[in-house]
N, C-alpha and C positions, 0 to 999 in steps of 0.2 A: 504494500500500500504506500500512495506517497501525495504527498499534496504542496503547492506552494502557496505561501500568507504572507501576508505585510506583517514586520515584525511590532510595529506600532498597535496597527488596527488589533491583530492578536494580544496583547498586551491590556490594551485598553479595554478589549471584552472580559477580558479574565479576572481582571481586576473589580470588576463588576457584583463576582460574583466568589470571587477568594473569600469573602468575610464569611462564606456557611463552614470555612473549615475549620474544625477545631484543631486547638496547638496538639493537646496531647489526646489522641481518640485510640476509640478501643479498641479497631478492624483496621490495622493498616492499610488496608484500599482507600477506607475514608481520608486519605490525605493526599489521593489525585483526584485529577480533573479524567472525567471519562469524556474522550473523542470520539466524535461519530459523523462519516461521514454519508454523505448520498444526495448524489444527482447536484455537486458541486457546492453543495453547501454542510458547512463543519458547526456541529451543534459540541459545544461543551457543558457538561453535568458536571455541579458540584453539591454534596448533600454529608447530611451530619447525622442522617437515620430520620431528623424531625421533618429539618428543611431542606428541599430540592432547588435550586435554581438553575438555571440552564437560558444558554444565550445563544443566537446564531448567528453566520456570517459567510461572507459568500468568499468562495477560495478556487484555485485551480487544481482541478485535479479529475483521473479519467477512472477513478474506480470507488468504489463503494466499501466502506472498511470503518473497524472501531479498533480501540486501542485503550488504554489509562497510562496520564503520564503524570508524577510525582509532581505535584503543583509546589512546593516550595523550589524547588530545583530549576522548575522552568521560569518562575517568577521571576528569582533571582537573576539570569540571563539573560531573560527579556529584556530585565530594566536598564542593562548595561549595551546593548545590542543598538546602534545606531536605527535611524526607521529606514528599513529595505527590505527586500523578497527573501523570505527563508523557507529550503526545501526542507520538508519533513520525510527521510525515508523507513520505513514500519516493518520487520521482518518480521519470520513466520514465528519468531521466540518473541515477538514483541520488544526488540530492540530498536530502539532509537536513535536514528542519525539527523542531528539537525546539522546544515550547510548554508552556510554566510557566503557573506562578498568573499571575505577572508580566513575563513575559519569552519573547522568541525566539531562537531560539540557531541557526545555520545550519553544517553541515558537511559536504563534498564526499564523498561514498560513493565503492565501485570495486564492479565487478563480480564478481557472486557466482562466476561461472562460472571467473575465473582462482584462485579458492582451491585451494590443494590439498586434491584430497579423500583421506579416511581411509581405513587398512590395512581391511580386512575381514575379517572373524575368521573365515576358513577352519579347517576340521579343529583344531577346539581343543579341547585339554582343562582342565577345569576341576574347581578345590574353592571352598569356602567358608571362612571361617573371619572371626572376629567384628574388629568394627575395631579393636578397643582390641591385640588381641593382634598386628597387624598393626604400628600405632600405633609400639607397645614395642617389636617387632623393630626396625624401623626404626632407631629413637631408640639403642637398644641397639647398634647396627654402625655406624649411616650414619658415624660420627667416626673408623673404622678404615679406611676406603676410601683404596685414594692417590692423588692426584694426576697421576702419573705416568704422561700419555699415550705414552710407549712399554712399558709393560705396561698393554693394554686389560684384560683380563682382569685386573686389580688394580682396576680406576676404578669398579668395579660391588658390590654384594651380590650373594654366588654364593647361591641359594634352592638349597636339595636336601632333595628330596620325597622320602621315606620310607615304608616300614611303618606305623611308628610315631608317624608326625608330621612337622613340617616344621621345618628348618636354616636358618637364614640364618648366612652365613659371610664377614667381610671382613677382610681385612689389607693393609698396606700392605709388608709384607717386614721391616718394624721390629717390629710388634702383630699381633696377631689377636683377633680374635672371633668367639666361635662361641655362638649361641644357640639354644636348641631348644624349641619346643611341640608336648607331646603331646597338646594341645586341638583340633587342628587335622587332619585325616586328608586324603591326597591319591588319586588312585585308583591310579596307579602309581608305580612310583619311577621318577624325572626329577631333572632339576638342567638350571640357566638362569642367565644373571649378568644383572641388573636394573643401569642406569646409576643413577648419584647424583642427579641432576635430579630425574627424574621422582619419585623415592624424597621427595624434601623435600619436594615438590609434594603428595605426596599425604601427608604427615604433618602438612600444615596444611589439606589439605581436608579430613580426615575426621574425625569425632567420634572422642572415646576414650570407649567404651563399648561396651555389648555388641553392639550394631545386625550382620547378620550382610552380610560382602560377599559378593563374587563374583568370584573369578579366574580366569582363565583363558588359555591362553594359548599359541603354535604357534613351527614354529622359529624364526621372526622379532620375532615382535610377544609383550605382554604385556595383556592387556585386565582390568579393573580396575572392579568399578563397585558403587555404595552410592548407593541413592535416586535422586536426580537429577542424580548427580554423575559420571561416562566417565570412564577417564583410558585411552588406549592409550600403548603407548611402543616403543621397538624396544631387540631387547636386546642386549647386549654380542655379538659372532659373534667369540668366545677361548674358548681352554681354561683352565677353571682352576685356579691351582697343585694339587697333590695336600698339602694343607692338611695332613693327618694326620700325616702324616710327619714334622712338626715340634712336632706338641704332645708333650712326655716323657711318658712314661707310669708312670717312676720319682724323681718328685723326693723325696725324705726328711724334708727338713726340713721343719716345719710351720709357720708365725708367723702369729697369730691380733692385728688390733690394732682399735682402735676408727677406722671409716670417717673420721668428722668431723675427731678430730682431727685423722688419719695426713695429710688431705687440707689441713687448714688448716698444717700443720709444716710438708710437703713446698711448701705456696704462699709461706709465709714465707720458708723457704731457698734455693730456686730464684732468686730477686730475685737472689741473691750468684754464682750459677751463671755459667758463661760461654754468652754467649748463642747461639753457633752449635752446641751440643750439650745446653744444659738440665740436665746433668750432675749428681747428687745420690748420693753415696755412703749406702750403710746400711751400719752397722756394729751385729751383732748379738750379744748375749751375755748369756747366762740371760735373765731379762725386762727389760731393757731395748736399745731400740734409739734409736742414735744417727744423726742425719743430718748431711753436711757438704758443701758447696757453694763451691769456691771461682773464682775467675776474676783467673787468677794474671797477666793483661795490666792488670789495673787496680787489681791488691791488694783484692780484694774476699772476702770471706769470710764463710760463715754457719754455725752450727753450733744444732743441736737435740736434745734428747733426750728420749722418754717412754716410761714403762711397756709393755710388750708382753706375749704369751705367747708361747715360741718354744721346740721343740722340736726340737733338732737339734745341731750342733758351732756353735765359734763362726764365722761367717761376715761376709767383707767384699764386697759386689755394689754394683755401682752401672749405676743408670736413668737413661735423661731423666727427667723431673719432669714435664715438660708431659703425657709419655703415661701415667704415675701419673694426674696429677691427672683425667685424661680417662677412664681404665676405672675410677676409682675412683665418677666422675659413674654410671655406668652398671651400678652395684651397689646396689640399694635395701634394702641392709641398714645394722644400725646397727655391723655388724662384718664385718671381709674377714680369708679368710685365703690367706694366701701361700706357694706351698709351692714350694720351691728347692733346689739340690742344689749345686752349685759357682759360683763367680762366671764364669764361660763359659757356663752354661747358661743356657736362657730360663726364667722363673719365672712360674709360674699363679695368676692372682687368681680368686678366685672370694666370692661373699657365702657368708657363715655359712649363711643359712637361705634356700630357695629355694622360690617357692609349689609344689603337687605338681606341674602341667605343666608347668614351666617349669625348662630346665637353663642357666646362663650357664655360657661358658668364656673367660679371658681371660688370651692371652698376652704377655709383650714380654721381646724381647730383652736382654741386658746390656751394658754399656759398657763400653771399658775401663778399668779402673780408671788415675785418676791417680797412678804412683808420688811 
C-alpha cells in the first residue's frame, strides 16, 4: 500500500484529533492513529475506548489499504518536516517507510484488524444547529462541570432538548449554569449528559461560525459531525440533579456593576483570600460596593471598593472569587447584574443584555461569612 500527502495538511488533521489519546492507556493500539484508505481519500481514527474521532482528507494514491501508525512518533516528525509531499510506503508486516524531499524515516505499524472498531449509530435521533452556537454553549458551561467522579452525572453537560430550543446545563453542587438557544430546534424533547472530554475536543475542532453541524444521537452514544471532521462519544448513563429546584425564583435585590472592573477588583482581592476557600466578602450599600478578603493564618488582607447600582436593603454575602471571576469570563456583556436576597441564599448572575436566542443563567452558592 502506499499513498502521497502534504506533510502540513497531514499534520494539521491529526492534530485535530491527537487530544482523544491518552498518555498512559491500557491497549497499546490505543496510542495510534488507525489509517484507512479508499477511493483516494485517507480517513484517520483516533479513540480512547469512550471517544472516537476520525477526520478525512483527500490524498494520492491507486489502492485501497488500512494500517495503524504510533501517533506520538508520527506527530513528533510531522512537526519538524518542512510542508511538502510525503510518500507513505505500507508492507505486508505493516512496516512503515515514510520518504521526504531529503530523507527516510522508518516506523513499525500494528494491525489494522486489532483496533477497536466504532459504536454505530443505530436508531438515532438527530438536529442541526450551527457551530459557532454549539462552540459558545460549550465555552459557556464546560468550566461549571465537576470533577467529582462519585457524582457521574455532575462530570458531564446535561443537553435538554426542548420545544423551544436547546439547554445545556452544568454545575458542580457549588455553581450552575444554564444556557439556552432558541436558534437551534430538536425534534422531540430529550435530555443526555455529554462527558467533559469529548466537549473540549470538539470546541477546538470546530470552526466558530455559522457552518451548520449534525447531531445526533441514541441511549449510548453521541454522534457529532461538521465537514470532515466525526466525533462519537459515549454519554454519561446518570441521572441528572433536578437542576431547577435550586435556581430562586424570588431574589429582590438587584446590583447592576461594570463586568471588567467587578472582575479585575475581585482578581486583585482574592491574592489576600485564604487559599482553600477563595473567600471574598461584598459588602453592599446604596451605590457603592465594597470587597474584602482576608487570610487570617498569615495576616493577609485586601480590601476594594467601587461604584455600583444596587437596588435593595443593605447586604453582606460572601463568594469564592475564583467562581466570580469564572461566570463572570462567561458573560459577554460590558455589565452583569446580580440579583440576591439574603447572605444564605444563592445569587444569579446574569449579562445586562442578551442577543435574542440566547438566555445565560448563572448560579453560585454563598459562603459563610467570616465573623
Amino acid at each position: 500500500m502506499k499513498f502521497i500527502v502534504s506533510s502540513n495538511s497531514l499534520l494539521k488533521h491529526l492534530q485535530q484529533i491527537s487530544g482523544v489519546i491518552n498518555a498512559n492507556t491500557v491497549l497499546p493500539i490505543l496510542e495510534d492513529f488507525l489509517f484507512e484508505i479508499e477511493d483516494k481519500k485517507l480517513s484517520v481514527v483516533a479513540t480512547d475506548l469512550e471517544t472516537v474521532m476520525r477526520v478525512q482528507m483527500d490524498i494520492e494514491s491507486k489502492a485501497n489499504g488500512r494500517v495503524c501508525i504510533p501517533a506520538k512518533i508520527l506527530l513528533d516528525s510531522l512537526k519538524n518536516i518542512s510542508d511538502q509531499p510525503l510518500t507513505f510506503n505500507i508492507d505486508k508486516n505493516y512496516g512503515v517507510e515514510i520518504t521526504s524531499d531529503n530523507g527516510k524515516y522508518k516506523v513499525m505499524g500494528e494491525n489494522p484488524d486489532n483496533f477497536p472498531k466504532e459504536p454505530t449509530a443505530d436508531d438515532t435521533t438527530g438536529f442541526t444547529m450551527s457551530s459557532s452556537a454549539l462552540v459558545t454553549a460549550i465555552n459557556k458551561t464546560l468550566f461549571a462541570v465537576s470533577n467529582d467522579d462519585l457524582r457521574p452525572a455532575m462530570t458531564g453537560v446535561y443537553f435538554e432538548l426542548l420545544k423551544d430550543g436547546v439547554q445545556f446545563v452544568a454545575t458542580d453542587a457549588h455553581r450552575l449554569v444554564r444556557y439556552k438557544r432558541t436558534d437551534s430546534k430538536a425534534p422531540k424533547t430529550d435530555s443526555f449528559i455529554v462527558p467533559k472530554k469529548p466537549l473540549n475536543l470538539l470546541k477546538n475542532a470546530l470552526p466558530d461560525n455559522d457552518d451548520e453541524i449534525t447531531i445526533s444521537y441514541n441511549s449510548n452514544h453521541l454522534f457529532v459531525s461538521h465537514g470532515d471532521v466525526k466525533m462519537i462519544c459515549r454519554l454519561i448513563d446518570a441521572r441528572f440533579p433536578d437542576y431547577k429546584v435550586v435556581i430562586p425564583t424570588d431574589n429582590p435585590y438587584k446590583l447592576v456593576v461594570g463586568k471588567g472592573d467587578f472582575q479585575s477588583a475581585l482578581r486583585r482581592v482574592s491574592v489576600f483570600s485564604n487559599k482553600s476557600t477563595n473567600q471574598v466578602a461584598l459588602s453592599i450599600s446604596g451605590s457603592e460596593l465594597q470587597m474584602a478578603a482576608q487570610d487570617v493564618d498569615f495576616s493577609f488582607e485586601g480590601n476594594e471598593r467601587m461604584n455600583c447600582q444596587y437596588d435593595g436593603e443593605d447586604l453582606q454575602i460572601a463568594f469564592n472569587a475564583k467562581f466570580l471571576i469564572e461566570m463572570l469570563n462567561a458573560a459577554d456583556t460590558d455589565e452583569v447584574k446580580v440579583e440576591l436576597s439574603t447572605p444564605t441564599k444563592a445569587g444569579i448572575l446574569k449579562p445586562v443584555e442578551q442577543a435574542e436566542n440566547e438566555d445565560l443563567l448563572m448560579l453560585v452558592m454563598p459562603l459563610m461569612l467570616n465573623s
